[in-house]
KOLDOPA-119459 format. One record per residue (C-alpha): residue in one letter; x, y, z. Coordinates in pm, whole numbers, padded with zeros to 5 digits, always signed. Layout:
aXYZ/...
END
This chain:
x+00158+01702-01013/x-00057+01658-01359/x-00088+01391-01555/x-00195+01366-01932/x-00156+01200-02274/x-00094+01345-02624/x-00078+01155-02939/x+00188+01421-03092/x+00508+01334-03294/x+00780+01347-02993/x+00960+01621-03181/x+00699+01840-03156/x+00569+01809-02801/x+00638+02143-02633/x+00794+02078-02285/x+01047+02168-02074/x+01220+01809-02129/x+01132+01465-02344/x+01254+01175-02202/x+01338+00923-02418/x+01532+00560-02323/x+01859+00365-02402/x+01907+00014-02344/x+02256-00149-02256/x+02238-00428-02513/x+01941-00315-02786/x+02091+00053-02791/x+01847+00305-02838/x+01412+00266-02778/x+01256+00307-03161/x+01150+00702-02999/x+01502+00770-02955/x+01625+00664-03274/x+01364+00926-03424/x+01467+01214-03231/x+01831+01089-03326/x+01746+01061-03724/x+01570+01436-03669/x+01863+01565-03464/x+02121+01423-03720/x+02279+01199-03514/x+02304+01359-03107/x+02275+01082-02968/x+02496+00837-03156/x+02734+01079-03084/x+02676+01050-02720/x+02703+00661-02762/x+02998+00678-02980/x+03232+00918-02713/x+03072+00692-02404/x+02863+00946-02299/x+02537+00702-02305/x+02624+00332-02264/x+02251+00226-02151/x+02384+00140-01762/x+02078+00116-01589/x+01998+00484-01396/x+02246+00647-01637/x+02183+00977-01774/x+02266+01241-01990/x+02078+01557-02085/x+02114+01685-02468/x+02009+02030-02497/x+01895+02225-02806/x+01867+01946-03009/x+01796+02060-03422/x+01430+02016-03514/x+01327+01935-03170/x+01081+02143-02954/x+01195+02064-02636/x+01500+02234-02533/x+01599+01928-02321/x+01608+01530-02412/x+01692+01344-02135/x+01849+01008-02252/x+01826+00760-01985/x+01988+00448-01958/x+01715+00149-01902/x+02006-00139-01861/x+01988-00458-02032/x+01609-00514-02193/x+01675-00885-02067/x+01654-00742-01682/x+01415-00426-01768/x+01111-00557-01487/x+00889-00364-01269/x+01143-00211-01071/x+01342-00092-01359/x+01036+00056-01491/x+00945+00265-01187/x+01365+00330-01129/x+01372+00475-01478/x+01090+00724-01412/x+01256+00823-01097/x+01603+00911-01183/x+01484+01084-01519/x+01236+01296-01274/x+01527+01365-01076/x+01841+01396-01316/x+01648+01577-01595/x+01783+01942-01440/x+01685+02236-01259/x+01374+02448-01374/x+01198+02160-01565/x+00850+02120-01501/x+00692+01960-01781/x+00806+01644-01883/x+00712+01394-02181/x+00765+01054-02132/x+00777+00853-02429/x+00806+00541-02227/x+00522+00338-02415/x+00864+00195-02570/x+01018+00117-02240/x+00880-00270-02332/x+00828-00487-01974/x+00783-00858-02019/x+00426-00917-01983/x+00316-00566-01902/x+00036-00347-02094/x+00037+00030-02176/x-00206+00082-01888/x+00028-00087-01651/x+00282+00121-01852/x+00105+00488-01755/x+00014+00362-01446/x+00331+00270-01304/x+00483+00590-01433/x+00205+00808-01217/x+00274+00580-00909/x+00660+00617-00956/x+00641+00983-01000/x+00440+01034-00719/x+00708+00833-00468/x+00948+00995-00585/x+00817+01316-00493/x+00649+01265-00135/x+00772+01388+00168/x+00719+01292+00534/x+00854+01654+00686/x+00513+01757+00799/x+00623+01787+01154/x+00940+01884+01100/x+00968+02290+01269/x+01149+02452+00917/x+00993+02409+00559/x+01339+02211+00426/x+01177+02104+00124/x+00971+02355+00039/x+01142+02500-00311/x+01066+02113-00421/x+00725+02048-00320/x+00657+02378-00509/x+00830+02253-00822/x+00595+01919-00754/x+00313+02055-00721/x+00380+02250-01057/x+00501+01949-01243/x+00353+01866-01563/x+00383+01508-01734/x+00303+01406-02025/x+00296+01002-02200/x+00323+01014-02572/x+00134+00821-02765/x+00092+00786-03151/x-00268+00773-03114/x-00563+00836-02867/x-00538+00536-02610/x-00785+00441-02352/x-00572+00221-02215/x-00318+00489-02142/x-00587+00707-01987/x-00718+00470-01824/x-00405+00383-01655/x-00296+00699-01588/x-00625+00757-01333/x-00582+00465-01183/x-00229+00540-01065/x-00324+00894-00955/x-00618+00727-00762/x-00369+00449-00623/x-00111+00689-00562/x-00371+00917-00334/x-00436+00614-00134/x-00072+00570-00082/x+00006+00863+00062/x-00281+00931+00294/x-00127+00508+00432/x+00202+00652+00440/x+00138+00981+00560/x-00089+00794+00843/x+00195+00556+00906/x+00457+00790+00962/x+00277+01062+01232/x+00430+00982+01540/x+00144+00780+01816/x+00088+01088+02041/x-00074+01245+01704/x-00203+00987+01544/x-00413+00844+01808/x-00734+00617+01796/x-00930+00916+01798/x-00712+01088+01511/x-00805+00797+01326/x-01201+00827+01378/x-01127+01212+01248/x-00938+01103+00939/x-01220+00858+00895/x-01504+01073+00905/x-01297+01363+00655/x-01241+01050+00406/x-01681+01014+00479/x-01754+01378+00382/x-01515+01415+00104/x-01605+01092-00086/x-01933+01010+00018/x-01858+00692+00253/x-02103+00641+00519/x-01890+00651+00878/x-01978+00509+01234/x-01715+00539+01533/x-01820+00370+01849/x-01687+00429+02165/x-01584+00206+02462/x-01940+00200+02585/x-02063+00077+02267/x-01782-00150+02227/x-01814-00299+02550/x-02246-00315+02446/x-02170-00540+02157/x-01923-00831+02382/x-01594-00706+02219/x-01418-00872+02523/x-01133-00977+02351/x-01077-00646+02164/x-01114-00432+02499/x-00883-00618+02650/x-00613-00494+02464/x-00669-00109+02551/x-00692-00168+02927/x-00358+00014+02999/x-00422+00302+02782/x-00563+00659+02904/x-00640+00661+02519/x-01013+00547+02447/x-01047+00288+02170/x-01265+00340+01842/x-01438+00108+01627/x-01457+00291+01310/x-01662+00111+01021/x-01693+00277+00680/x-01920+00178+00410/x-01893+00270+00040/x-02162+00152-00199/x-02080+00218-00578/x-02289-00128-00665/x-02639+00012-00852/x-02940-00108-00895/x-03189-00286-00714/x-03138-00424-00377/x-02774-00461-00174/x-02452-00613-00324/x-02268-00860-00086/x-01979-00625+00014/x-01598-00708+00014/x-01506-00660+00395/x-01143-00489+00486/x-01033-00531+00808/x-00749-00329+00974/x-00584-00400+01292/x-00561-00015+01393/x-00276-00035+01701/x-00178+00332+01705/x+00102+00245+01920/x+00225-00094+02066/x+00470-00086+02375/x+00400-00510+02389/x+00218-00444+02736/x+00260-00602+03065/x+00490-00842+02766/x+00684-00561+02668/x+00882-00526+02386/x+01260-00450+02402/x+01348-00111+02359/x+01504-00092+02057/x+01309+00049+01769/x+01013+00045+01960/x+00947+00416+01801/x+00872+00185+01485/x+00548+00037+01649/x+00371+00356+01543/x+00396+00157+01252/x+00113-00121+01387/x-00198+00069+01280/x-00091+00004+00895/x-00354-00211+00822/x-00583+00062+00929/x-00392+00284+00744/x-00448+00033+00417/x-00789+00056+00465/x-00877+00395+00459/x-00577+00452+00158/x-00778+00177-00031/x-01166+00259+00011/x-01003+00673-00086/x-00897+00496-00462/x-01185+00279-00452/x-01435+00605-00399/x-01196+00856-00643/x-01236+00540-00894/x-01611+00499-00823/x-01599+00156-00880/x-01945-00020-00920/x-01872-00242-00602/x-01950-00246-00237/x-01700-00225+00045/x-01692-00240+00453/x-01376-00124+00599/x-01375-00191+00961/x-01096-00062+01194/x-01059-00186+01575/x-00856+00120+01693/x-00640+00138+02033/x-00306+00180+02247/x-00129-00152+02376/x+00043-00016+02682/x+00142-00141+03019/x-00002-00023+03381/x-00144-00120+03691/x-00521-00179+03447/x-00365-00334+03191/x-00409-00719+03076/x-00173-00922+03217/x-00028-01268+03044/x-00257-01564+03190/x-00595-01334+03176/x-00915-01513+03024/x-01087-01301+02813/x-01391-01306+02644/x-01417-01262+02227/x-01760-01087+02060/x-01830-01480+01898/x-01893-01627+02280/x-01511-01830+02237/x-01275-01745+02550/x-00894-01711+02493/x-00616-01752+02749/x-00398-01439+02691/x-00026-01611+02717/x+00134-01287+02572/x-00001-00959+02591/x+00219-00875+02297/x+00005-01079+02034/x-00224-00871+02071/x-00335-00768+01655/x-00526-01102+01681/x-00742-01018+02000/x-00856-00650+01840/x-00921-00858+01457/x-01103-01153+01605/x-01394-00916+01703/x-01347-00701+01407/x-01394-01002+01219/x-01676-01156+01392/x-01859-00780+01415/x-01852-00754+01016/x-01997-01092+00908/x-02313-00924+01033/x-02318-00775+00675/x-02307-01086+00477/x-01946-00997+00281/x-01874-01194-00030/x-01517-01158+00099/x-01329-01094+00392/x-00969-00970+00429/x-00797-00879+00710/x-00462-00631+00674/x-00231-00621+00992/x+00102-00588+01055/x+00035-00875+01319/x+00389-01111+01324/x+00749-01068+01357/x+00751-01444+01206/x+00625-01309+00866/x+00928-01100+00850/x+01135-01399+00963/x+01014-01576+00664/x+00932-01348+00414/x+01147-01021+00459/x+00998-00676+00336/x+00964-00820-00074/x+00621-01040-00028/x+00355-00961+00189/x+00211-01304+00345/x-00110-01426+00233/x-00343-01710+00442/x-00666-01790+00318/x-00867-02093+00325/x-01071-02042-00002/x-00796-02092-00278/x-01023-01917-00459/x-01004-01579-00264/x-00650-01642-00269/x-00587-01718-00621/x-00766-01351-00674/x-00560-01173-00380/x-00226-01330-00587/x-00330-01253-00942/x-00413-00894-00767/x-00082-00849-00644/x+00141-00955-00940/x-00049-00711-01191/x-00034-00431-00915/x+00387-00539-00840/x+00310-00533-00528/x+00395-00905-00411/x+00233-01156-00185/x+00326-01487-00132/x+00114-01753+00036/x+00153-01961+00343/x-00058-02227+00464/x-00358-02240+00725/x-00352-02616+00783/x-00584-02733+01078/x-00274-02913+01199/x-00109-02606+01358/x-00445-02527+01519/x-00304-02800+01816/x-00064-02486+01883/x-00348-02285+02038/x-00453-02540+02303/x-00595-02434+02637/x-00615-02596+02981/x-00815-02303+03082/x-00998-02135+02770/x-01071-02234+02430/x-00793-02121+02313/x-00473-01933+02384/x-00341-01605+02201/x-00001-01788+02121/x+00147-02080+01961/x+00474-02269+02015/x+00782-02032+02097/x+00984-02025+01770/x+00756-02258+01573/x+00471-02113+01330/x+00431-01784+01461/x+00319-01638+01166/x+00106-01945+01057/x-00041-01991+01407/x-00130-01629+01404/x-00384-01690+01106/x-00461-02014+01243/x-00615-01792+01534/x-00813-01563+01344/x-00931-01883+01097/x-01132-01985+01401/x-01370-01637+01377/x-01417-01698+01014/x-01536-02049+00944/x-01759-02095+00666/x-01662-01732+00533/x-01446-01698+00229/x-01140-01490+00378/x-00752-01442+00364/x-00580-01268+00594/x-00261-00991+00489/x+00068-00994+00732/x+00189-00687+00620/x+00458-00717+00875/x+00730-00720+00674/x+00603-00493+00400/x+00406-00214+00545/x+00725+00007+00645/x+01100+00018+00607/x+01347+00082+00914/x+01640+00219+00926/x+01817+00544+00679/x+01493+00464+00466/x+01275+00468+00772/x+00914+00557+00666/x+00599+00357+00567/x+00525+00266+00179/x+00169+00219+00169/x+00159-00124+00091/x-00054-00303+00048/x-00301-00052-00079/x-00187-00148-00455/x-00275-00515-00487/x-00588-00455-00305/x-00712-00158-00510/x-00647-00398-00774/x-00821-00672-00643/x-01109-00470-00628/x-01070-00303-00953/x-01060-00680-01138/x-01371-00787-00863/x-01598-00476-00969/x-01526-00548-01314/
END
């Protein structure tokens, strides 16, 4: 799929289709009611026999239009302009993508006139490129016949085009962002969906050192030895029951010049290639979906690919604490004392909270390069989902700084986060008779909040939030399948933090 824009009179543009919009209550975009004027009137006519009432998805294709060079215009109802957000947006681009007919290819957008509230023309081209690309990925890789093969031929041969009336930077700009953004996406989701007897700890390592040679990102993967060499204790722990070895994977991009070493931004991402709940194990329902648990790795290697297509002048460490949580006669079992990489013991209560043993010595291993920020990503609580459903990922931090960057992030990139507090008066939750803390809070109370109350204790003094992604990081069900969040808001976080 290609990208491009051309300040050209939309008449003119040669393509196989021009898309152009229709609103429910303003009628048609100021580009429509040109190729109207030119055409004498087509699509008035549509409007007038109830062809085109602007219902939001609505479409109709008008072919052959007089003194237009595209043989198709694809008038697409946007819905009322009142309710035209985000989601319109991206829904708009999708269904004309999909309804504009057989055999098209190229496709002009002028959707610079497809006004959201609050919303620039770079968030304009860039939301188009990360729309288009959704709507064409697939997740069939495995899958023993080719089904979609006549349409990933047509994608990969799809042309599209954003008019403009003059050269815009912004619109360029925009437009390689969201083809950068939209890369990291897919290698999350694609690394989401593979099932957890392909996409092992050690398939992550691999995909880690490819993402190394092909952008330039220095890679280290330690093994258990290693592991076991620098006290991880608590993050061991968790692999006991596995025949799969564990790898620390640690990535470093540095696009900050000049003299000396830029503090990095640190991404951490709980990398669970497959969580059973261990000796605590999980019921069996859906349990496939805990292939899903290494998403936070998954965010971190989609994020640092934009970050390196973008070259942005900033340094990042993405650290990833890879490993199996599975029960046997080895494995951890609840009321086990284990000891973290910082020195602190923790009373394992559950062997089924176990994101927050692997992060605690993720997060203690990285301060060892003196990040101006750390944020973890995991998919670590059912209690995030609880509270926040699949719309907002949940944000804890105790710099409202940090945080007030990670929100700002996430409403220019649409993809939401909503924050919850890290008060020290939870941390009573994680009392001990026996360690210095246990893995668990309260049954029913906090778990999300407790959670980052846990991991707050390896981070004190460091500015950090922490992402549960729990809720956001993949979708059950008919639309079963991971959506590569939140690689968006934290591409833009570092876009607005290198700038």
């Amino acid at each position: 799929m290609e990208f491009n824009t051309k300040a050209v009179a939309p008449e003119s543009i040669k393509a196989d289709c021009l898309a152009v919009g229709f609103f429910e209550d303003l009628g048609m975009t100021a580009t429509a009611r040109r190729i109207d004027r030119i055409s004498g009137g087509a699509i008035r006519a549509a409007a007038a026999s109830g062809d085109m009432k602007g219902k939001r998805g609505s479409i109709i294709v008008l072919r052959g239009l007089a003194g237009v060079a595209c043989s198709r215009v694809a008038v697409l109802g946007l819905g009322k302009s009142t309710d035209f957000g985000d989601k319109a947006y991206s829904d708009a681009v999708t269904a004309t993508l999909r309804g504009c007919g057989a055999g098209v290819n190229a496709v002009a957008f002028a959707s610079t006139d497809w006004k959201v509230a609050g919303r620039t023309a770079q968030w304009n081209a860039r939301a188009l490129v990360l729309a288009a690309r959704a709507s064409a990925f697939r997740s069939d890789e495995l899958k023993s016949k080719a089904s979609t093969a006549i349409d990933d031929d047509r994608n990969a041969k799809q042309r599209i085009t954003v008019l403009a009336d003059k050269r815009d930077r912004a619109l360029e700009t925009g437009l390689q962002q969201g083809q950068a953004i939209a890369n990291g996406l897919e290698l999350t989701k694609r690394l989401g969906n593979l099932p957890g007897n392909v996409c092992t700890p050690d398939f992550l390592a691999a995909q880690a050192r490819r993402l190394g040679r092909e952008w330039g990102l220095k890679v280290q993967v330690f093994d258990r030895r290693q592991v076991a060499a620098l006290g991880m204790g608590s993050f061991l722990s968790v692999t006991n029951g596995s025949v799969q070895p564990p790898r620390f994977i640690v990535l470093r991009y540095q696009g900050a010049g000049g003299a000396g070493f830029a503090a990095p931004v640190a991404l951490v991402g709980k990398g669970i290639t497959f969580d059973s709940g261990g000796i605590s194990l999980k019921p069996g329902s859906a349990m496939d979906e805990m292939k899903y648990d290494m998403c936070g790795a998954g965010t971190v290697l989609g994020t640092l690919r934009a970050v390196a297509e973008l070259k942005l002048p900033i340094n990042v460490v993405g650290v990833i604490p890879a490993c199996e949580n599975l029960p046997s006669g080895s494995a951890t079992k609840p009321g086990d004392i284990v000891t973290s990489m910082s020195g602190q013991t923790i009373e394992v209560l559950n062997t089924d909270a176990e994101g927050r043993l692997v992060l605690c010595d993720a997060l203690t291993y990285v301060q060892r390069f003196k990040p101006a920020a750390i944020v973890d990503i995991a998919t670590l609580t059912g209690a995030c989902v609880v509270a926040l459903g699949n719309v907002h990922t949940g944000l804890f931090s105790t710099d409202d700084a940090l945080a007030g960057e990670l929100l700002s992030a996430a409403s220019a990139a649409g993809d939401t986060a909503w924050r919850m507090p890290v008060d020290e008066e939870y941390q009573d939750q994680l009392k001990s008779n026996f360690a210095d803390m246990a893995n668990i809070g309260l049954p029913g109370n906090a778990g999300a909040v407790t959670a980052a109350c846990f991991l707050a204790r390896y981070v004190r003094g460091q500015s950090w939030a922490h992402l549960d992604i729990a809720g956001t990081a993949w979708r059950g069900g008919a639309a079963k399948g991971a959506t590569g969040r939140p690689v968006p808001l934290l591409t833009e976080f570092l876009i607005k933090r290198a700038g």
